[in-house]
C-alpha positions as CSV (number, residue, x, y, z in Angstrom):
1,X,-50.1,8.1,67.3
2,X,-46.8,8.7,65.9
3,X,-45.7,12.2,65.6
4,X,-44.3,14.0,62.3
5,X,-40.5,13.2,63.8
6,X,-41.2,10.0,64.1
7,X,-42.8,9.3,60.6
8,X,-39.6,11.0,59.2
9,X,-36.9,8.8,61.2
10,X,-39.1,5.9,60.2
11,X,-39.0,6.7,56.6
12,X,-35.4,7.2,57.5
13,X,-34.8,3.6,58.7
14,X,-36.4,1.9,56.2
15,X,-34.7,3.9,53.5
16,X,-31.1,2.5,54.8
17,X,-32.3,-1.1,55.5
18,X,-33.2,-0.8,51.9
19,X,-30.6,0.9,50.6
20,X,-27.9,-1.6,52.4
21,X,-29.8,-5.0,51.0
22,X,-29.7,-3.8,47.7
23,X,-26.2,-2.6,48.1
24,X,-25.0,-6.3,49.2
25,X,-27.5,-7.8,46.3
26,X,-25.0,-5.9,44.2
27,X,-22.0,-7.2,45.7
28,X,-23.1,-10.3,44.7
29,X,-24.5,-9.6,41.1
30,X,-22.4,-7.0,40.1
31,X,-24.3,-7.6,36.3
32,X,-27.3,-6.5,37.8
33,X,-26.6,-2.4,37.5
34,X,-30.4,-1.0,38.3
35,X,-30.0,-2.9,41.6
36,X,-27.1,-0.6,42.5
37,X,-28.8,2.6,41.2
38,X,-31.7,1.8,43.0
39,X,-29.5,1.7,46.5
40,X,-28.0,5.1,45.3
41,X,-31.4,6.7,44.9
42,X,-32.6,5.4,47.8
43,X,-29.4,6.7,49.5
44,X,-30.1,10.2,48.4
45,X,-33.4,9.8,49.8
46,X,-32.6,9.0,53.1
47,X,-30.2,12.1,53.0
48,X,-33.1,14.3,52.1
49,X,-35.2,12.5,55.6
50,X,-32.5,12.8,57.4
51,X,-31.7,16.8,56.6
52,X,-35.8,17.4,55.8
53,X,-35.5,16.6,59.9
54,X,-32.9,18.6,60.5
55,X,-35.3,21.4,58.3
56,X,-38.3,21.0,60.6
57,X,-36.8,22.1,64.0
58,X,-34.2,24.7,62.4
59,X,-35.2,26.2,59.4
60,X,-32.5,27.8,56.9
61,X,-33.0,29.5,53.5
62,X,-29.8,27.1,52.1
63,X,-30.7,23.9,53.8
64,X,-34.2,24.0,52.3
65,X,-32.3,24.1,48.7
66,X,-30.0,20.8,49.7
67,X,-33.2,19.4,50.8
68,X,-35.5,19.9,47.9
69,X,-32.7,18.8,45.8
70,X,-32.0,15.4,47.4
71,X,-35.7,14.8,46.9
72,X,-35.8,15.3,43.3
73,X,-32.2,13.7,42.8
74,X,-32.8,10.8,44.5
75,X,-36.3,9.8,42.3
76,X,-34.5,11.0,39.2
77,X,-32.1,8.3,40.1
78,X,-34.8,5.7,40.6
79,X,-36.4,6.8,37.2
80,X,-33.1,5.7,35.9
81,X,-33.1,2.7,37.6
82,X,-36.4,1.7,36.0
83,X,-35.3,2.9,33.0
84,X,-32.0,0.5,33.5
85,X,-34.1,-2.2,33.9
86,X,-36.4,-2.0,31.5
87,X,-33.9,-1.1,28.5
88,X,-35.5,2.0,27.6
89,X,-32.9,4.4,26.1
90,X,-32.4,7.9,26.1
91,X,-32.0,9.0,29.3
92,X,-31.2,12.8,28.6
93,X,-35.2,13.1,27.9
94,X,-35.7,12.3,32.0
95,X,-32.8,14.0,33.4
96,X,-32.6,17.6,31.2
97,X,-35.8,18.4,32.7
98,X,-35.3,17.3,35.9
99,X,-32.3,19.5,35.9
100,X,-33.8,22.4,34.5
101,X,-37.1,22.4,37.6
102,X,-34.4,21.7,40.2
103,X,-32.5,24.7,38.7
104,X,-35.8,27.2,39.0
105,X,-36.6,25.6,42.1
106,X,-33.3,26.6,43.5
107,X,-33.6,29.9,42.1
108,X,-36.8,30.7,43.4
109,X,-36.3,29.3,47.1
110,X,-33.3,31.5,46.6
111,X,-35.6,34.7,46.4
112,X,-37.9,33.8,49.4
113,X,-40.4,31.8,47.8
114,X,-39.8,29.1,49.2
115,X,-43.4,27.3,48.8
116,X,-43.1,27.9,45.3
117,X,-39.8,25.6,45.7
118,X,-41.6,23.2,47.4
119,X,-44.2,23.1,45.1
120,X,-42.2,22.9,42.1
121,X,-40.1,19.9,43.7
122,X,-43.4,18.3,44.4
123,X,-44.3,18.7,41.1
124,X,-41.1,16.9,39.8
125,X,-41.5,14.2,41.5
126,X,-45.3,13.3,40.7
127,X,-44.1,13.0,37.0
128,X,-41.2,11.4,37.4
129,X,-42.8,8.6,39.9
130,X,-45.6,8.4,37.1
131,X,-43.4,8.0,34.8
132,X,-42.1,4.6,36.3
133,X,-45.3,3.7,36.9
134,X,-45.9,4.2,33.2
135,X,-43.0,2.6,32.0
136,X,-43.0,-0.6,34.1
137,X,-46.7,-0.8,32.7
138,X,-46.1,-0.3,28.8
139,X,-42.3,-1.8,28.7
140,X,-42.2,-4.2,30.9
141,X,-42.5,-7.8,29.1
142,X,-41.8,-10.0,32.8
143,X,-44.6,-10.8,35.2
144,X,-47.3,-8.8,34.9
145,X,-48.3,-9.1,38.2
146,X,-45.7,-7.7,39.4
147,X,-45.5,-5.5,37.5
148,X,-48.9,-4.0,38.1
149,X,-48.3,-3.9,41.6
150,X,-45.4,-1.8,41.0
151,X,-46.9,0.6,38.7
152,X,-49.5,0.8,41.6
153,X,-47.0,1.8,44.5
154,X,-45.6,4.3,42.1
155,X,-49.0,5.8,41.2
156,X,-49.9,5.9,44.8
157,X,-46.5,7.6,46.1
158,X,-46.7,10.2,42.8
159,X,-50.8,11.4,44.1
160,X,-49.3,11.2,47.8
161,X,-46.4,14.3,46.5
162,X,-49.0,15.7,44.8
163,X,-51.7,16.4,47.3
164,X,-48.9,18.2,48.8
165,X,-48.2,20.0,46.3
166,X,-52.2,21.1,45.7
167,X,-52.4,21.9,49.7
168,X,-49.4,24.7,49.3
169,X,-51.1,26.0,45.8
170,X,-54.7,26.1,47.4
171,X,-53.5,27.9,50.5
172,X,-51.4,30.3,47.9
173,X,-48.4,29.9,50.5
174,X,-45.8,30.9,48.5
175,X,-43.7,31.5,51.0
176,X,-43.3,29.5,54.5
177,X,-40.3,29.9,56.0
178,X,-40.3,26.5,57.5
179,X,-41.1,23.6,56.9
180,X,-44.1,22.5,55.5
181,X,-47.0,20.9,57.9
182,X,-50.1,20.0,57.0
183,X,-52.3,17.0,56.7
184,X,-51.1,16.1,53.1
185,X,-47.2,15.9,54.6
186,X,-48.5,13.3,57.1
187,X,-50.1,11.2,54.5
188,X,-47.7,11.4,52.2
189,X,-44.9,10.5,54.9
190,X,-47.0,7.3,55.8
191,X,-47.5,5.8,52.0
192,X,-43.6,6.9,51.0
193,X,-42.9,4.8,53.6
194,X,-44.9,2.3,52.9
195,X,-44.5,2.4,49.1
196,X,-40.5,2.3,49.4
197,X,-40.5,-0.4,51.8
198,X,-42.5,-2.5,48.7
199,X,-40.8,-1.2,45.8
200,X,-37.4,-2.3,47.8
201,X,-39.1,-5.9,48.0
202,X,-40.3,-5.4,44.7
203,X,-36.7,-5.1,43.8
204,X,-35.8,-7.9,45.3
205,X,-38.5,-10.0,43.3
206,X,-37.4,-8.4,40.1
207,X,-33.9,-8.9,40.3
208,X,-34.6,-12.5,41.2
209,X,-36.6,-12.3,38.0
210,X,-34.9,-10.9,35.6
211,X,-32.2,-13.7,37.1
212,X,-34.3,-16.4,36.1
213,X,-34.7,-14.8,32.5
214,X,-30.8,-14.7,32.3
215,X,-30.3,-18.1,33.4
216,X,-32.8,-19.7,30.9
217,X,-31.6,-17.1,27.7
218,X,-28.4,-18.8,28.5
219,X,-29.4,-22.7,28.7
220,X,-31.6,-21.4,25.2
221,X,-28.5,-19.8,23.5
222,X,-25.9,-20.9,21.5
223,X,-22.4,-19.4,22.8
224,X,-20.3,-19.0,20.0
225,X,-23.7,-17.9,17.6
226,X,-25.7,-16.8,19.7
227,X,-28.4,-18.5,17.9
228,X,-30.8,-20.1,20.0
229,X,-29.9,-23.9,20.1
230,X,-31.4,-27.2,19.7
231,X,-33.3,-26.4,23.3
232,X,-34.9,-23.3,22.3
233,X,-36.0,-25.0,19.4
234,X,-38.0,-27.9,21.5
235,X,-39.1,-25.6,23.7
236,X,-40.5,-23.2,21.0
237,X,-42.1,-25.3,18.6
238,X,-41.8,-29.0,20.2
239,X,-45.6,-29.0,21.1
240,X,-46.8,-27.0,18.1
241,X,-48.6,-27.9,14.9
242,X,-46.9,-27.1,11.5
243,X,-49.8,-26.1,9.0
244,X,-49.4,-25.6,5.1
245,X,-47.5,-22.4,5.7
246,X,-45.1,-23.0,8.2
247,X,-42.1,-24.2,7.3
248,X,-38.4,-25.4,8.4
249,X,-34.8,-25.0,6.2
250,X,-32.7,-27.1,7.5
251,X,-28.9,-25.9,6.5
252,X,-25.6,-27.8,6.9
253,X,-22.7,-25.8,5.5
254,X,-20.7,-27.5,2.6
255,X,-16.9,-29.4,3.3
256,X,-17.2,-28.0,6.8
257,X,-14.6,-31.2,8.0
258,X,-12.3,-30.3,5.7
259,X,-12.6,-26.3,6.9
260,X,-11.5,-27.1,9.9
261,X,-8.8,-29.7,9.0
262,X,-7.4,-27.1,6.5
263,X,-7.7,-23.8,8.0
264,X,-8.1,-25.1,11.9
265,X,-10.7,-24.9,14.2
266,X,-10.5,-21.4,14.9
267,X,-11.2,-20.7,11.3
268,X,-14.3,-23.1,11.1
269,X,-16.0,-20.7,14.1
270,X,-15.2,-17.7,12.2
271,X,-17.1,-19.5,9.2
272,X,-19.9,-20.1,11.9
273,X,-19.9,-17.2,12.8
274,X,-20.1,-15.5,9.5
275,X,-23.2,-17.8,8.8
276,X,-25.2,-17.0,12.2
277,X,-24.7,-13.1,11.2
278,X,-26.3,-13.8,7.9
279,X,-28.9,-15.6,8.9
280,X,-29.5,-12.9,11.5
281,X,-29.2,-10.4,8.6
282,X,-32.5,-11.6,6.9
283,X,-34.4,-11.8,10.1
284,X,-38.1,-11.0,10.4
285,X,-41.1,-11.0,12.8
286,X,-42.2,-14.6,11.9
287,X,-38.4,-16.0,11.4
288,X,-36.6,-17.7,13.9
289,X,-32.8,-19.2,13.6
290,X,-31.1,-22.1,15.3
291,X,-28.2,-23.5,15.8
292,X,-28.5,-27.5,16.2
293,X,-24.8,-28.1,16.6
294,X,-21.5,-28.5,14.4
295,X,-22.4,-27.2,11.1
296,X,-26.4,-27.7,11.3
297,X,-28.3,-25.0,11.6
298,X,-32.2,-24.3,11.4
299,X,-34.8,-21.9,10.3
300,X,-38.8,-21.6,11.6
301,X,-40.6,-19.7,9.1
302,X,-44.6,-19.0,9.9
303,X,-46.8,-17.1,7.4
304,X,-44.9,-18.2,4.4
305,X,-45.8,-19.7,1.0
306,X,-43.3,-22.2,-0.7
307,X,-42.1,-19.4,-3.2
308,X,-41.2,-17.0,-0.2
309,X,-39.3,-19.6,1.6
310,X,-37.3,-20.9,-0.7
311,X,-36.9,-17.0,-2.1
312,X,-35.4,-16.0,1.5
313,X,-33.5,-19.6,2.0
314,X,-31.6,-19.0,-1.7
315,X,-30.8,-15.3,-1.0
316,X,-29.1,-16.7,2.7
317,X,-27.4,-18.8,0.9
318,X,-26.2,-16.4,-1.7
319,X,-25.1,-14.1,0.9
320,X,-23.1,-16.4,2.6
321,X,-21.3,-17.8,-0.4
322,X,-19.9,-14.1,-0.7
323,X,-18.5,-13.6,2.6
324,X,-14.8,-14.0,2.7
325,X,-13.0,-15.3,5.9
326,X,-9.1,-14.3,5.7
327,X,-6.6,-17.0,7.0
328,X,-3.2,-17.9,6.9
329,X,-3.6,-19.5,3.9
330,X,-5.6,-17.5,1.9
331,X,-9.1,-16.0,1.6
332,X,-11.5,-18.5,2.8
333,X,-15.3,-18.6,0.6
334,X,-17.8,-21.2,1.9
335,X,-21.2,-22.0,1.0
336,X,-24.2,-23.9,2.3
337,X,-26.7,-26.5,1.3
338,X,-30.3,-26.0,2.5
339,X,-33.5,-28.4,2.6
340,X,-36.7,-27.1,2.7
341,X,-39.4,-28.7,4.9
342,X,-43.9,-28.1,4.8
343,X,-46.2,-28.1,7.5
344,X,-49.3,-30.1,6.7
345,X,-52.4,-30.5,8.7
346,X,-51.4,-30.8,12.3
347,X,-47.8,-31.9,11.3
348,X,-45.9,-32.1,14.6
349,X,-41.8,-30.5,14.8
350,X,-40.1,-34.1,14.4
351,X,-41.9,-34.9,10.9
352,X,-41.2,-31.5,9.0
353,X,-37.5,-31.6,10.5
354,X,-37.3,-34.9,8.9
355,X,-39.1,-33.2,5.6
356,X,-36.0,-30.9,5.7
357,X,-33.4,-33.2,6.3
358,X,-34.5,-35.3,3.4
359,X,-34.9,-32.4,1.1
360,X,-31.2,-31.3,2.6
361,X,-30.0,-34.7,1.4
362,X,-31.1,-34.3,-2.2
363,X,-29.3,-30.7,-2.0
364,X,-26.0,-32.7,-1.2
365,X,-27.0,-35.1,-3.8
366,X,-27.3,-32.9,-6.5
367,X,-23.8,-31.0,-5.7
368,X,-24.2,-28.9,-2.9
369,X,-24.5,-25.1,-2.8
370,X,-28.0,-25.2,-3.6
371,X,-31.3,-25.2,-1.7
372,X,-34.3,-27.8,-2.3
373,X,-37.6,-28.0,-1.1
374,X,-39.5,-31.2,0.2
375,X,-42.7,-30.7,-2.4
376,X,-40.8,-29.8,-5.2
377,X,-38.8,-33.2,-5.2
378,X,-41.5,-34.7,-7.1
379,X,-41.4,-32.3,-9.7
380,X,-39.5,-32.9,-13.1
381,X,-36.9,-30.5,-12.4
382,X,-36.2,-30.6,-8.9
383,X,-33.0,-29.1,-8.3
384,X,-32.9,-25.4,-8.2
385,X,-29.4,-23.8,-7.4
386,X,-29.3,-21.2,-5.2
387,X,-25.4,-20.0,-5.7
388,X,-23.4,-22.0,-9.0
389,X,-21.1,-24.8,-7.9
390,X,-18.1,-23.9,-7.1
């Protein structure tokens, strides 16, 4: 059976095989900034094995400090390294804390209490390894299976720390003046081993992941917009079916040819531009945008009557017509037809785009700047400006 030594040197080991594989990840994918946070904190850690060691065969008042720091330090770094990955902000709310128990820790191993220290540190590292548990469990919006299993290496590594931490408070050794040995500091070096060596393949897994996600928001994405394009469109809605209150504008800005054989090219992709940032500015849970290509551009609406889509199509297109594009030549105003398309019963993508497009025709029909929809074109008054001809 291995001995204490050799469970740390393991842990060691592991920690710089780790640490030196997600290092050259890095190298390679130098976008991929939680993977090189995660090599630091894992660093750390093996600094704190490595001198915890050192700790256990010569025991001294200021290297227990170093050592209880690098343990803390190192999984406040891999909290930020979840946190990194997961987009969750505010990262003063993890480390101020942190700080301020390694702080009291430092003070009170400074006094002689140095089980207090260690159960302090012990402490700070239970929350902070539930806390990434926690978070890869509420925030994470990937594969949930693996993002269950990581919650559940975390969990298991955070009870590990804190058995030892309930052995030193049961025992009331507040003081020890050496290192810490007990059945609890076996255990727990056998499942931080264990659990490290996963969460570093885990890493692995969710940087390839997160990859993947990258690679296919870019194929989705319009690059000068970013609107999603005519792909994200397909792949959204191509196998759906359009009821009575979904609905599609389909807008196609007004003169754009001449725009760009005026004012140049340059200036049409401002005028693009300008147009994706409005459409963008009347987004809503329900509302997706699209950019089909050239001056086409799309809108998915779901929960919506006629009255409310036509109501949020007009005010785009009044926005728009106020936004002013400086050139060369002069202050540049453009404005937009739009053609309103209806679901029906189990109406499939293809035959409500072609609803708008035909209700976008009558738009440029009856002078552009306007927006019509499909089941108003019977009507007796079927034009309905949104903006007054220029």
């Amino acid at each position: 059976m291995l001995d204490f030594s050799s469970l740390l040197l393991a842990a060691a080991l592991s920690g710089i095989c780790l640490s030196v594989t997600m290092f050259a990840i890095w190298f390679t994918a130098p976008k991929a900034g939680f993977v090189l946070t995660v090599a630091c904190g894992i660093l750390v850690l093996v600094a704190h094995v490595i001198l915890f060691w050192r700790y256990t065969k010569d025991p001294d008042p200021l290297l227990c400090q170093i050592v209880l720091a690098l343990l803390t330090l190192g999984f406040l770094i891999l909290c930020v390294s979840a946190m990194q990955y997961l987009g969750v902000h505010g990262y003063r709310r993890a480390v101020a804390p942190v700080l301020a128990a390694m702080a009291i820790c430092a003070a009170v191993t400074f006094l002689g209490l140095d089980g207090v220290g260690f159960i302090i540190t012990y402490t700070t590292v239970t929350a902070l390894l539930s806390a990434i548990g926690a978070m890869f469990w509420i925030n994470g919006s990937h594969d949930r299976r693996i993002l269950l299993v990581v919650s559940f290496l975390s969990g298991t590594c955070a009870v590990s720390f804190a058995l030892c931490g309930v052995v030193l408070l049961t025992k009331g050794q507040w003081t020890l003046a050496a290192a810490p040995d007990n059945w609890a500091e076996r255990l727990n070096s056998v499942v931080a081993v264990a659990c490290m060596t996963g969460l570093g393949a885990l890493t692995l897994s969710l940087h390839h992941l997160q990859a993947q996600i990258e690679l296919k928001a870019e194929t989705m994405t319009d690059p000068l917009t970013g609107l999603m394009n005519r792909r994200a469109l397909t792949s959204l809605y191509g196998e759906r079916s359009f009821g009575p209150f979904m609905a599609i504008v389909m807008f196609d800005l007004d003169h754009f040819k001449r725009t760009n054989d005026v004012y140049g090219h340059p200036v049409g992709d401002q005028v693009l531009c300008r147009f994706a940032a409005v459409i963008k500015r009347y987004g809503r849970t329900g509302v997706d945008a699209f950019r089909l290509g050239g001056e086409e551009f799309v809108i998915v609406m779901s929960r919506m009557t006629e009255e409310r889509a036509h109501d949020l199509a007009s005010k785009i297109g009044v926005a728009f017509g106020t936004e002013i594009v400086p050139t060369q030549l002069g202050k540049l105003r453009s404005t937009v037809s739009g053609g309103i398309g209806f679901g029906g019963e189990g109406s499939s993508l293809d035959e409500v785009l072609a609803e708008a497009d035909a209700a976008l025709y009558a738009a440029k029909s009856a002078g552009r700047n306007c927006v019509i929809s499909r089941k108003g074109m019977g009507k007796a008054d079927p034009v309905k400006p949104a903006l007054r001809s220029a």
